[in-house]
DRENNU-755105 format. One record per atom (N, C-alpha, C, O, CB): x, z, y. Coordinates in pm, whole numbers, plus 50000, padded with zeros to 5 digits. Glycine has a CB too. Layout:
BEGIN
X:Z:Y .
...
This chain:
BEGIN
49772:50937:51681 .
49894:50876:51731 .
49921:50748:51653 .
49933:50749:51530 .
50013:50974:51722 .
49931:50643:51723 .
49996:50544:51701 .
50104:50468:51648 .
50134:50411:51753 .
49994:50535:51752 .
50186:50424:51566 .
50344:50396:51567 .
50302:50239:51525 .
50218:50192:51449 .
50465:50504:51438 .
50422:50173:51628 .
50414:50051:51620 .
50544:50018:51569 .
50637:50096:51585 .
50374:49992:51737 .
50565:49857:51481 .
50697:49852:51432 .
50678:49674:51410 .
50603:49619:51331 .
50733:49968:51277 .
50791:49597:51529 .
50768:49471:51542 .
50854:49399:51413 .
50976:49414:51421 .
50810:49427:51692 .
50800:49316:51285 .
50876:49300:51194 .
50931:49134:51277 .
50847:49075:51345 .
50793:49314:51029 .
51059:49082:51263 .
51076:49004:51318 .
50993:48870:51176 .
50917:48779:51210 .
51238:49020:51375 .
51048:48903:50999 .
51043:48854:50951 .
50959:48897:50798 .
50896:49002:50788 .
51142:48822:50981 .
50971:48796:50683 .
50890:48875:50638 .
50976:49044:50512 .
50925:49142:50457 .
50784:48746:50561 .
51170:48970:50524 .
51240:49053:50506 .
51232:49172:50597 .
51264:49280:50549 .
51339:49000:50500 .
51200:49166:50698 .
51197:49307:50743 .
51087:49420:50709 .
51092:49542:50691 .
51196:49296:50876 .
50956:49292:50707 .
50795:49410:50631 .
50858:49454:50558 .
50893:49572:50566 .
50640:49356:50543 .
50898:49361:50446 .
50955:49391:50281 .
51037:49557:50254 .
51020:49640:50164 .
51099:49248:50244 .
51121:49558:50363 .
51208:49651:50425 .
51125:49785:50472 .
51116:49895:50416 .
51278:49577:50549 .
51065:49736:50600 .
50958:49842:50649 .
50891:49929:50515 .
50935:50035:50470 .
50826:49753:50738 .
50822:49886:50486 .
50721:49911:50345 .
50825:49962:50212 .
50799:50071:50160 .
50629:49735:50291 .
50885:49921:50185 .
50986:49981:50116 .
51065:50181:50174 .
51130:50268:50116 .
51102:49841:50136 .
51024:50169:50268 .
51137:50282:50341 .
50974:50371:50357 .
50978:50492:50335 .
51264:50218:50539 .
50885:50331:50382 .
50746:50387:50436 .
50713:50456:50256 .
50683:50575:50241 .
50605:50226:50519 .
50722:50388:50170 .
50720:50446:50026 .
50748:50568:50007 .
50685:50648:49937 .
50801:50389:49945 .
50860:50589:50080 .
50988:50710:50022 .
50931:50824:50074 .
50980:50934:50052 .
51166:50697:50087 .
50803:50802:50160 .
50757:50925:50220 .
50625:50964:50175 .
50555:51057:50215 .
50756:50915:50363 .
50601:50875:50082 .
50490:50938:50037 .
50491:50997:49909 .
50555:50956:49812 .
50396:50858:50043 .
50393:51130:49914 .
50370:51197:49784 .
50285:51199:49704 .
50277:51303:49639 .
50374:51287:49786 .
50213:51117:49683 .
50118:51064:49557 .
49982:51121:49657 .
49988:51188:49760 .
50148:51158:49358 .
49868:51071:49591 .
49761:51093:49579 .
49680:51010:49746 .
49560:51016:49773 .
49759:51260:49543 .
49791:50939:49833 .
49773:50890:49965 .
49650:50774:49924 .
49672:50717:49818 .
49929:50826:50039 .
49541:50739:49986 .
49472:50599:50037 .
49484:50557:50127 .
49427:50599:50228 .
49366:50583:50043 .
49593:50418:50125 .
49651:50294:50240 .
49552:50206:50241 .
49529:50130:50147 .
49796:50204:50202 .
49477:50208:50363 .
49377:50098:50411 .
49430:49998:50488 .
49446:50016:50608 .
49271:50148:50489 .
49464:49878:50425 .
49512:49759:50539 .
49407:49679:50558 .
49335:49627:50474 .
49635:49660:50498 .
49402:49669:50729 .
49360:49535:50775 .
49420:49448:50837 .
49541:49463:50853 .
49279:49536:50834 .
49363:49350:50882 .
49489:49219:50944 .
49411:49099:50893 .
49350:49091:50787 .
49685:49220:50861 .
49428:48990:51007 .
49406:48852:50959 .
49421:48820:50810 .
49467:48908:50736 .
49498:48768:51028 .
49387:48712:50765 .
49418:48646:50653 .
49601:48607:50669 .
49633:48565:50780 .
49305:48507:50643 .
49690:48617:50585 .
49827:48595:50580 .
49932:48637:50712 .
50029:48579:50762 .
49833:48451:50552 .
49855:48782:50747 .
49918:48857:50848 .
50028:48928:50764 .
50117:48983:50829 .
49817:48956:50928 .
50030:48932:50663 .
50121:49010:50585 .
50123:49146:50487 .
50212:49216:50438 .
50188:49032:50665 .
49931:49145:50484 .
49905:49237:50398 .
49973:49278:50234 .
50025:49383:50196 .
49786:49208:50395 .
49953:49178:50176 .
50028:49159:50034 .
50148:49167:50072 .
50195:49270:50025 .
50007:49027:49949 .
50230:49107:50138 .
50425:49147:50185 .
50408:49316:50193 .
50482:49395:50133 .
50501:49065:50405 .
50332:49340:50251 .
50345:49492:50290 .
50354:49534:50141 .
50464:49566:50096 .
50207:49570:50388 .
50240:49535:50059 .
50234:49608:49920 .
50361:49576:49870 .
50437:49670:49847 .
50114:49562:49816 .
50402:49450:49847 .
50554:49410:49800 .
50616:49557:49812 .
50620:49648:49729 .
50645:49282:49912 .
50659:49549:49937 .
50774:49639:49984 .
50759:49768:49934 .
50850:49827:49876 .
50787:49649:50131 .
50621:49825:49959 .
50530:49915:49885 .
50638:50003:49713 .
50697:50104:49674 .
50368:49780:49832 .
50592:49862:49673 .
50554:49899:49522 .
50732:49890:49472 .
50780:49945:49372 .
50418:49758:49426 .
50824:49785:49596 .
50961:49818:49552 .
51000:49965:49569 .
51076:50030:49497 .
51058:49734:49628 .
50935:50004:49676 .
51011:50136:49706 .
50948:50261:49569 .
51001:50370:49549 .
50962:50193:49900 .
50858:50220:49513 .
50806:50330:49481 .
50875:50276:49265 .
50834:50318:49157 .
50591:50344:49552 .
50989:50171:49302 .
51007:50128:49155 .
50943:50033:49094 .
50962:50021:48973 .
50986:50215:49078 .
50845:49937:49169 .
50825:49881:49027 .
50866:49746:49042 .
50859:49706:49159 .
50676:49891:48967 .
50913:49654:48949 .
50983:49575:48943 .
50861:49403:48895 .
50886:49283:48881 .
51104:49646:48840 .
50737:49489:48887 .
50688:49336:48855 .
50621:49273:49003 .
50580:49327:49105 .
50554:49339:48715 .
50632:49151:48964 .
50571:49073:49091 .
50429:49072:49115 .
50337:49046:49036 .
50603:48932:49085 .
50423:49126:49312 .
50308:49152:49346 .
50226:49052:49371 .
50284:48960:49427 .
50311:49220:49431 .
50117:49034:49352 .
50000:48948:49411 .
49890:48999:49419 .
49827:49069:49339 .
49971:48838:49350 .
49853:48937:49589 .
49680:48992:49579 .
49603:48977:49466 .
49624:48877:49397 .
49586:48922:49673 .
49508:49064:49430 .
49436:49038:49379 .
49289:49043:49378 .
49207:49129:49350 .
49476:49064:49326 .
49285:48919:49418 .
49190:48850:49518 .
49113:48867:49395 .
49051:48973:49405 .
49218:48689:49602 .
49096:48827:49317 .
49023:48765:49184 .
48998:48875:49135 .
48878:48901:49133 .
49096:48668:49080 .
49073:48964:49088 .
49083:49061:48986 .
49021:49152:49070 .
48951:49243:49026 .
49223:49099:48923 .
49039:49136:49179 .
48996:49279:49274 .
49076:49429:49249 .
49089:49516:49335 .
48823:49318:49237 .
49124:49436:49115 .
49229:49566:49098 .
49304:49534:49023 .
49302:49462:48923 .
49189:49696:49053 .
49409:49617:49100 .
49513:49560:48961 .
49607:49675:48957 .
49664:49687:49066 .
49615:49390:48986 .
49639:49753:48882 .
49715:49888:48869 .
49831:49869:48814 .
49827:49810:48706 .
49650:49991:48791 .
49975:49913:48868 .
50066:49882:48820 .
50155:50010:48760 .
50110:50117:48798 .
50117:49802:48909 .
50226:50016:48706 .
50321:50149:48632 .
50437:50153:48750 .
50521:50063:48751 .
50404:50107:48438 .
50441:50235:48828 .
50575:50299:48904 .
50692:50362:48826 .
50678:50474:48776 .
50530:50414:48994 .
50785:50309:48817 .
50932:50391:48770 .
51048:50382:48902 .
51137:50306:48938 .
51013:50298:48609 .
50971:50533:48955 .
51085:50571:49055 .
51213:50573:48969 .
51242:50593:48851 .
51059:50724:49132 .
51289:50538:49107 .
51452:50506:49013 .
51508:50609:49123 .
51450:50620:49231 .
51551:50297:49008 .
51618:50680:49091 .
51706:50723:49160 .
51859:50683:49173 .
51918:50635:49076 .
51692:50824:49135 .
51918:50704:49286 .
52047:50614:49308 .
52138:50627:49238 .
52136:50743:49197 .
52107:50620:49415 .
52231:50568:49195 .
52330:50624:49144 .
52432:50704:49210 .
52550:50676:49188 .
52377:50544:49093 .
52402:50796:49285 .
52461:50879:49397 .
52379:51068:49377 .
52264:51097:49343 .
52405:50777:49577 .
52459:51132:49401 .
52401:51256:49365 .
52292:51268:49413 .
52287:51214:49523 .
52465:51359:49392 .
52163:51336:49369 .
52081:51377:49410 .
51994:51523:49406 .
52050:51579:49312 .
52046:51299:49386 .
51928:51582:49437 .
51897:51723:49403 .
51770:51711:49308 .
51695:51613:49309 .
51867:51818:49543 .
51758:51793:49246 .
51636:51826:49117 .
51534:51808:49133 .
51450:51764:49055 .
51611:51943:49066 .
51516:51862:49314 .
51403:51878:49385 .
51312:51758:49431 .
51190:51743:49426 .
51442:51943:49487 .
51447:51654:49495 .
51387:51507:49533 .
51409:51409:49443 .
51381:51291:49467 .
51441:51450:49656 .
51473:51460:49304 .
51417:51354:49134 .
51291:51364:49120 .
51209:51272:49114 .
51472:51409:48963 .
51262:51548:49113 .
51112:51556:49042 .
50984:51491:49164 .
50876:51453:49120 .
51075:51754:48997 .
51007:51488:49270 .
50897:51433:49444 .
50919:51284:49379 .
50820:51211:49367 .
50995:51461:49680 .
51041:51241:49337 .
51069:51078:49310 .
50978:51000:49165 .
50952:50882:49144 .
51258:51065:49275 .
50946:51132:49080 .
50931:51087:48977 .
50754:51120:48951 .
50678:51093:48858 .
51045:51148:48882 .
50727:51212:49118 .
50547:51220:49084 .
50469:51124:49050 .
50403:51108:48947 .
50467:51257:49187 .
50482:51044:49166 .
50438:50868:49189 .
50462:50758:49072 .
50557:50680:49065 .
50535:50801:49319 .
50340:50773:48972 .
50314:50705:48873 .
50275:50559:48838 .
50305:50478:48750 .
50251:50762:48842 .
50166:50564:48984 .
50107:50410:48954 .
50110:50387:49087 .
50141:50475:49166 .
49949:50381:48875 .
50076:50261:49125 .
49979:50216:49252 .
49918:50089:49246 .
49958:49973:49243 .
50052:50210:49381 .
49779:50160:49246 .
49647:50070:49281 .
49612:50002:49357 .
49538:50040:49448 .
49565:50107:49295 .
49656:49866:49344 .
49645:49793:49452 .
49504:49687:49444 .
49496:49602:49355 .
49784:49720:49464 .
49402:49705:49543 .
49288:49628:49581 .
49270:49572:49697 .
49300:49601:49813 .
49192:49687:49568 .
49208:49475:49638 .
49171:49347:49733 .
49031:49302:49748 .
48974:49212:49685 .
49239:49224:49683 .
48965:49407:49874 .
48844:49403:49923 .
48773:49280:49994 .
48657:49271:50035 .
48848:49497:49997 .
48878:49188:49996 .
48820:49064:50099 .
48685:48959:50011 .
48632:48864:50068 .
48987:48940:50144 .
48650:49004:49869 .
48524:48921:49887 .
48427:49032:49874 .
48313:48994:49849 .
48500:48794:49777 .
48450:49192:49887 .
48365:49278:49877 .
48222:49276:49999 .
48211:49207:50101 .
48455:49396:49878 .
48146:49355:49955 .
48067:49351:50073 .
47986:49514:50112 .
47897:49547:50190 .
47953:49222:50042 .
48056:49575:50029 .
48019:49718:50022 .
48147:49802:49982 .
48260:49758:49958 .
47898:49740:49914 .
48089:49978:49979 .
48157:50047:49933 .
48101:50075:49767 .
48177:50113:49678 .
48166:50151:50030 .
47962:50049:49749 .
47940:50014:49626 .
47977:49918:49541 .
47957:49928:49420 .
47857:50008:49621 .
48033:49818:49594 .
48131:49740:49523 .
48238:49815:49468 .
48246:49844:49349 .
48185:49642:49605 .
48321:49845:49556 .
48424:49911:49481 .
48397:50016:49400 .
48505:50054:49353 .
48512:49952:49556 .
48319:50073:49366 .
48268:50200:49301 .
48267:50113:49166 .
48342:50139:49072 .
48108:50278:49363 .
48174:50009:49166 .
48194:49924:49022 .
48302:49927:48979 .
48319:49987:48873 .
48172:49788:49017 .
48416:49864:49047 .
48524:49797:48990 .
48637:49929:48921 .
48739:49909:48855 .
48596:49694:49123 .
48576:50061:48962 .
48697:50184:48917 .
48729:50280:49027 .
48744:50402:49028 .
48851:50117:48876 .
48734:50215:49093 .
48830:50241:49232 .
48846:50387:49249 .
48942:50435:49310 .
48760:50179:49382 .
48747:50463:49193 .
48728:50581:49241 .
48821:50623:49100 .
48865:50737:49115 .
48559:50635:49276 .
48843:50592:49029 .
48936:50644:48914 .
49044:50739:48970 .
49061:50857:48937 .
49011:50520:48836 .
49141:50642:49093 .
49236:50641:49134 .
49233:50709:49268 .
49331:50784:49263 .
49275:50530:49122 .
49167:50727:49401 .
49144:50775:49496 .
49198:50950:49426 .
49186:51025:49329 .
48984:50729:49550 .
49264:50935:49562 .
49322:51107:49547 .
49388:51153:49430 .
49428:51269:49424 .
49206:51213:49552 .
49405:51061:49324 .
49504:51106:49219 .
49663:51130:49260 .
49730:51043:49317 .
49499:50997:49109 .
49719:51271:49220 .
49807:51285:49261 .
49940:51166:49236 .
50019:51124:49321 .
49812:51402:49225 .
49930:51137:49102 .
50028:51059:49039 .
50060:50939:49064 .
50141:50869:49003 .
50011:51053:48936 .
49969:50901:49192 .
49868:50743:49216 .
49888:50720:49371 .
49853:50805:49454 .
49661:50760:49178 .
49943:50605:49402 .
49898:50539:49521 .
49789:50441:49532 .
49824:50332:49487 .
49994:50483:49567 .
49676:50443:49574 .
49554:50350:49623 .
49592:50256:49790 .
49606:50280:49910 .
49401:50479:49648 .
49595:50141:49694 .
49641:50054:49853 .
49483:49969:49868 .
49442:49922:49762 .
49823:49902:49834 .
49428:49955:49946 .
49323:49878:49950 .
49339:49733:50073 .
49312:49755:50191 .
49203:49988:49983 .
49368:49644:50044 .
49337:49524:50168 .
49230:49514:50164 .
49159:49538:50066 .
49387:49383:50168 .
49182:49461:50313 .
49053:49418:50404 .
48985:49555:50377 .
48866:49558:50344 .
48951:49262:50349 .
49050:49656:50390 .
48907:49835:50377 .
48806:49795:50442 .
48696:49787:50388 .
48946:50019:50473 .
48830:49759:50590 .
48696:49752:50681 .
48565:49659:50641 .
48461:49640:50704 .
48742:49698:50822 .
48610:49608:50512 .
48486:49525:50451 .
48418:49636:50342 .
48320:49583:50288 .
48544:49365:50362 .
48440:49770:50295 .
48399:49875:50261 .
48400:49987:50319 .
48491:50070:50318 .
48433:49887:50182 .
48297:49992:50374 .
48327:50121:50471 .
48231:50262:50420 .
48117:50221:50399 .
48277:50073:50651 .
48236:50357:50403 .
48095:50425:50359 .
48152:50540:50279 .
48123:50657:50305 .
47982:50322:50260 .
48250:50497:50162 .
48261:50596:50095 .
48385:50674:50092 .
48409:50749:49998 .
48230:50562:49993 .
48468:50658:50196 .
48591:50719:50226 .
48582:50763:50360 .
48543:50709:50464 .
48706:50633:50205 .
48654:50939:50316 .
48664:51043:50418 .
48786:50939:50511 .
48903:50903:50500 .
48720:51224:50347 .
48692:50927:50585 .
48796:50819:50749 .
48972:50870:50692 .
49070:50818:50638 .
48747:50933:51013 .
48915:51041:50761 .
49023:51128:50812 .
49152:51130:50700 .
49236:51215:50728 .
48957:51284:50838 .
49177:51059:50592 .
49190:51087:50479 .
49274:50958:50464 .
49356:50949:50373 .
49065:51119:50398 .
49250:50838:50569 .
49335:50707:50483 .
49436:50732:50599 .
49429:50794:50705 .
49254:50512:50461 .
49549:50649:50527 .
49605:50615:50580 .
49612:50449:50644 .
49650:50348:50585 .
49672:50668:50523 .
49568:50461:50768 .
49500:50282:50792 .
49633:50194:50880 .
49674:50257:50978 .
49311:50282:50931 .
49685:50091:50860 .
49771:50055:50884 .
49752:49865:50911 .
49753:49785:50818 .
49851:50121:50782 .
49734:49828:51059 .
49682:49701:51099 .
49806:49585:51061 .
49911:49610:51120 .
49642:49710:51269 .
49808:49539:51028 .
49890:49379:51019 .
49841:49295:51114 .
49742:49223:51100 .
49869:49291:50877 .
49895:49302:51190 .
49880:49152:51285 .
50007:49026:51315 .
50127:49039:51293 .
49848:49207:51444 .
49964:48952:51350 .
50049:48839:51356 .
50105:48852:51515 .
50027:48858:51610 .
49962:48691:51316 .
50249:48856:51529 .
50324:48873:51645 .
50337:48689:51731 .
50307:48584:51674 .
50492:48953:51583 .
50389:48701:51877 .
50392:48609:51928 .
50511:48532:51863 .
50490:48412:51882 .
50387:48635:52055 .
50605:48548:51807 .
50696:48468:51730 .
50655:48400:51595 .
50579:48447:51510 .
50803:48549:51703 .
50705:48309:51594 .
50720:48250:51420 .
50746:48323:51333 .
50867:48337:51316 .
50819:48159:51383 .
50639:48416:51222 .
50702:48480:51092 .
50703:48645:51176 .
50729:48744:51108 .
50894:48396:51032 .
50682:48655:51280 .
50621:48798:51311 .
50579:48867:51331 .
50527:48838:51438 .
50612:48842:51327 .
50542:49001:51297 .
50454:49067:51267 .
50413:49220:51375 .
50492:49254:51462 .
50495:49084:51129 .
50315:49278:51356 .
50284:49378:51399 .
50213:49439:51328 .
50101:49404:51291 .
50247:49371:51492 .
50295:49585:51287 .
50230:49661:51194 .
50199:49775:51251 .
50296:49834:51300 .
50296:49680:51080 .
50037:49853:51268 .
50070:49947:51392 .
49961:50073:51271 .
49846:50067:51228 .
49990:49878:51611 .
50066:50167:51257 .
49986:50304:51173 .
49925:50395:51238 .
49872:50488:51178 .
50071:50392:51097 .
């Protein structure tokens, strides 16, 4: 099944991706594809706000990985014990940037597999479909970025 979600702007990905966070429980692999400046990296943004972390995202085109420290925050509004401790699983997220890869043995160099399926851990990968081989399909979560018929919008379809 499909779900489509038309971002008008790039505040709304920011938004989208932020709220898409709150549902995940660690150990997920997010495969994005999409044009070049369809909004892959905005997506992680939103990503890595929802999941707490406060430093600024960038591809990392160069670095190819770049792992960041998650500090889920909770609101200042009551909350239950149950959805602190779900808030506080989500440790890191691994964010890679497959676009000068040319394998799934590439990424095997760089770590990657450190992080795959760690509970504590989100694995975001841009351009996946340029590594294909060593991930159970059934297992990512794959999520297209495309560029919408408006100025600045988007189509994100999971």
């Amino acid at each position: 099944m499909i779900n489509k979600f038309i971002s008008k702007n790039e505040k709304e990905t920011l938004f989208f991706a932020e709220k898409f966070a709150k549902k995940l429980k660690g150990g997920e692999v997010i495969g994005l594809t999409g044009d070049l400046g369809a909004g892959k990296t905005v997506f992680v943004k939103g990503l890595a706000k929802g999941l707490g972390i406060k430093e600024n995202i960038q591809s990392p085109t160069f670095l190819l990985m770049k792992i960041y420290g998650a500090k889920a925050q909770t609101q200042r509004r009551k909350i239950s014990k149950s959805a602190d401790a779900k808030a506080q699983k989500i440790k890191f997220l691994a964010h890679i940037d497959a676009y000068r890869l040319k394998s799934g043995e590439d990424l095997i160099d760089i770590g990657v597999m450190d992080w795959l399926g760690k509970k504590d851990a989100i694995t975001v990968i841009e351009w996946i479909e340029n590594v294909p081989g060593i991930f159970d399909e059934k297992k990512i979560i794959k999520i297209n970025i495309d560029f919408g018929e408006e100025k600045e919008e988007g189509i994100l379809e999971i």
